[in-house]
N, C-alpha and C positions, 0 to 999 in steps of 0.2 A: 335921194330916196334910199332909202335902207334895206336891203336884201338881206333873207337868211335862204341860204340855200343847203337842204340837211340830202347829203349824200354826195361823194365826190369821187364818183365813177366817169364814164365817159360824158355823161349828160349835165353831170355838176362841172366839169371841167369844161364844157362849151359855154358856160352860164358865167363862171367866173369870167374867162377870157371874153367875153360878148359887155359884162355889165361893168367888169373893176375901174375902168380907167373912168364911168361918170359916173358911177353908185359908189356908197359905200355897202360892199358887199363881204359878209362871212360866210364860212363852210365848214359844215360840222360833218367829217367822215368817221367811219370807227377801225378803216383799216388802215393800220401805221404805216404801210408801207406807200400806200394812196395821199396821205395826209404828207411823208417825207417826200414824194413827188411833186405836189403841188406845192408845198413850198419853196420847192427846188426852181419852178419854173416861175412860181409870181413870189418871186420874194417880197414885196409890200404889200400882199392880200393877209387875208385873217383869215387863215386854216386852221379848226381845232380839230383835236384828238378826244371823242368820245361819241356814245350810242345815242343817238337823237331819237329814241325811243325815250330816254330815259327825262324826266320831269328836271331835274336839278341839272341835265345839260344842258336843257333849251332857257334855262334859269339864268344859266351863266353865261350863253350869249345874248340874254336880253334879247328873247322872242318878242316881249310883250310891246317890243318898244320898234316892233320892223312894222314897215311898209306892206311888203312882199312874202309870202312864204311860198320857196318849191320844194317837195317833199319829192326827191326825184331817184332814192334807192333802189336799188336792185330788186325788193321785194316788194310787195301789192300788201299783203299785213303791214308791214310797217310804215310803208305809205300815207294807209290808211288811219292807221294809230297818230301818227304825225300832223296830219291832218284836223283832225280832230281836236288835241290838245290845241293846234296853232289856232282853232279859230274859236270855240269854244272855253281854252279857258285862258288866253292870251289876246282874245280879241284882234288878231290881226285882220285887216281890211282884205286883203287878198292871198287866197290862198289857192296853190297850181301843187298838181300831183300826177306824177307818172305812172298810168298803167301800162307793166310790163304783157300780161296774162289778158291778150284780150276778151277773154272768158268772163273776166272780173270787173271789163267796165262797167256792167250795172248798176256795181255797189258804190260807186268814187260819185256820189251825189253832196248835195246840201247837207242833207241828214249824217252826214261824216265830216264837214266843214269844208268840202272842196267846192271851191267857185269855179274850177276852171281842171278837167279832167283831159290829162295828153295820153293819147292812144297813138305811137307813132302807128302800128299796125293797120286801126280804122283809118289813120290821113292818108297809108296808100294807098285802102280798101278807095275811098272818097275819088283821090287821085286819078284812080286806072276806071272808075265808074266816071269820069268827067271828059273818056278817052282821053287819059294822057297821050303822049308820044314816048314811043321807042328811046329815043335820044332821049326826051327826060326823065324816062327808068334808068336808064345808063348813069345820067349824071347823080341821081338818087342812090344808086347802089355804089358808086364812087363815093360817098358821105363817108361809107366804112375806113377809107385811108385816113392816114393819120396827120397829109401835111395839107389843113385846111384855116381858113380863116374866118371868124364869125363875126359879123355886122350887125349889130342892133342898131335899125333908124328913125328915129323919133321923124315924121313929116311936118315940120313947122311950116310958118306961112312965109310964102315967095321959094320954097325950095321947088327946082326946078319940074319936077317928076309928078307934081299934084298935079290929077287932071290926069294922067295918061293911063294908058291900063297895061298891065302888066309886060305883056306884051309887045307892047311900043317903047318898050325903057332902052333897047338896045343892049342889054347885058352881054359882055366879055364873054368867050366859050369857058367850059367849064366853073358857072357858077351855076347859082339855084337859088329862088325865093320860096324860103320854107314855110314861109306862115306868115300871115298879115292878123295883127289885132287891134279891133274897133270897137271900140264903147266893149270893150271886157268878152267878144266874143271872137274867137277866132275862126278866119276866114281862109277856106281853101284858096291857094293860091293859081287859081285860072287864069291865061291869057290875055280874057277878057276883065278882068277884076279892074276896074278905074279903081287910083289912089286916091285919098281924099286926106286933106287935112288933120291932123290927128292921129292919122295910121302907125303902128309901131310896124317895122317892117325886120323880119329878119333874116340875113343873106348867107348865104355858106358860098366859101369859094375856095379855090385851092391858091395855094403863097403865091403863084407868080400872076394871080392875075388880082389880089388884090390893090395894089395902087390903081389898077386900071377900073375896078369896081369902085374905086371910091370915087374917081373921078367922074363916073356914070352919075352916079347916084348925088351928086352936088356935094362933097364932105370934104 
């Protein structure tokens, strides 16, 4: 599958390291200094240097020709501008946009070309309305450090974890299942949530307890 991921801040940097190693994934940042980072760290990823606002750079990484578009910037305008072009005049199938300003999810609709609108804000508002736990705000505000490991996990068939709900997976201390996605809708991550075939599942953990989450999770 072909990713364009247009911003590489912290949220494009989780996105890289979660998809590079089975997508072919690009990243169009406009800060040099962001752009010489992350080449620094995936040197066989495609980091470019330029404004993904701008038409003749989403040109040159062959928007038209992705899968995927996350429009995931620091800013809700240019989000939204990204957006747009990617679906309207690039015809991409799927397109994901980060609302920083939860004031402005309103606008991150269809009628701007976004299929799929991330409000991290609204998913804690969801979260703590679902009576999270104490412990799971903790490991939530932990996400802020910096030595973490991201899992994206496709649920094919015969992996061990279909069938159980979230809850029953037994997860390592200090991980977290941040978001489950099915049939294109994302699903808060409750307790109770049964996995089911199909599910993209995405995990945050910290370095020392990843081998130990891979080994939970069947990988």
């Amino acid at each position: 599958m072909r990713v364009i991921v247009l911003g590489g801040g912290m949220v494009g940097r989780y996105l890289l390291e979660a998809l590079h190693r089975d997508h072919q994934v690009v990243v169009v940042e406009k800060r040099l200094d962001r752009v010489e980072e992350l080449r620094e760290w995936f040197p066989q990823a495609n980091v470019i240097h330029g404004d993904a606002c701008e038409p003749h750079v989403l040109d040159t990484v062959k928007v038209a020709g992705a899968d995927v578009v996350a429009a995931v910037t620091g800013d809700d305008e240019d989000n939204l501008v990204i957006s747009y072009l990617a679906k309207f005049e690039y015809g991409v199938p799927l397109v994901f946009s980060r609302v920083n300003n939860p004031k402005n999810e309103w606008m991150f609709t269809s009628q701007w070309g976004v299929d799929e609108a991330i409000c991290s804000a609204s998913i804690i508002v969801q979260l703590v309305q679902e009576e999270i736990t104490l412990g799971e705000m903790v490991t939530l505000l932990k996400l802020r450090r910096e030595n973490l490991v991201v899992e994206e996990v496709l649920l094919e068939e015969g992996n061990a974890v279909i069938g159980k709900s979230i809850g029953e997976l037994g997860l390592p201390a200090q991980t977290l299942v941040a978001t489950v996605l099915r049939d294109r809708h994302l699903l808060v991550p409750r307790g109770d949530l049964v996995l089911q075939e199909g599910d993209k599942v995405l995990f945050f953990s910290e370095v020392e307890k990843a081998d130990e989450l891979r080994r939970t999770i069947g990988l």
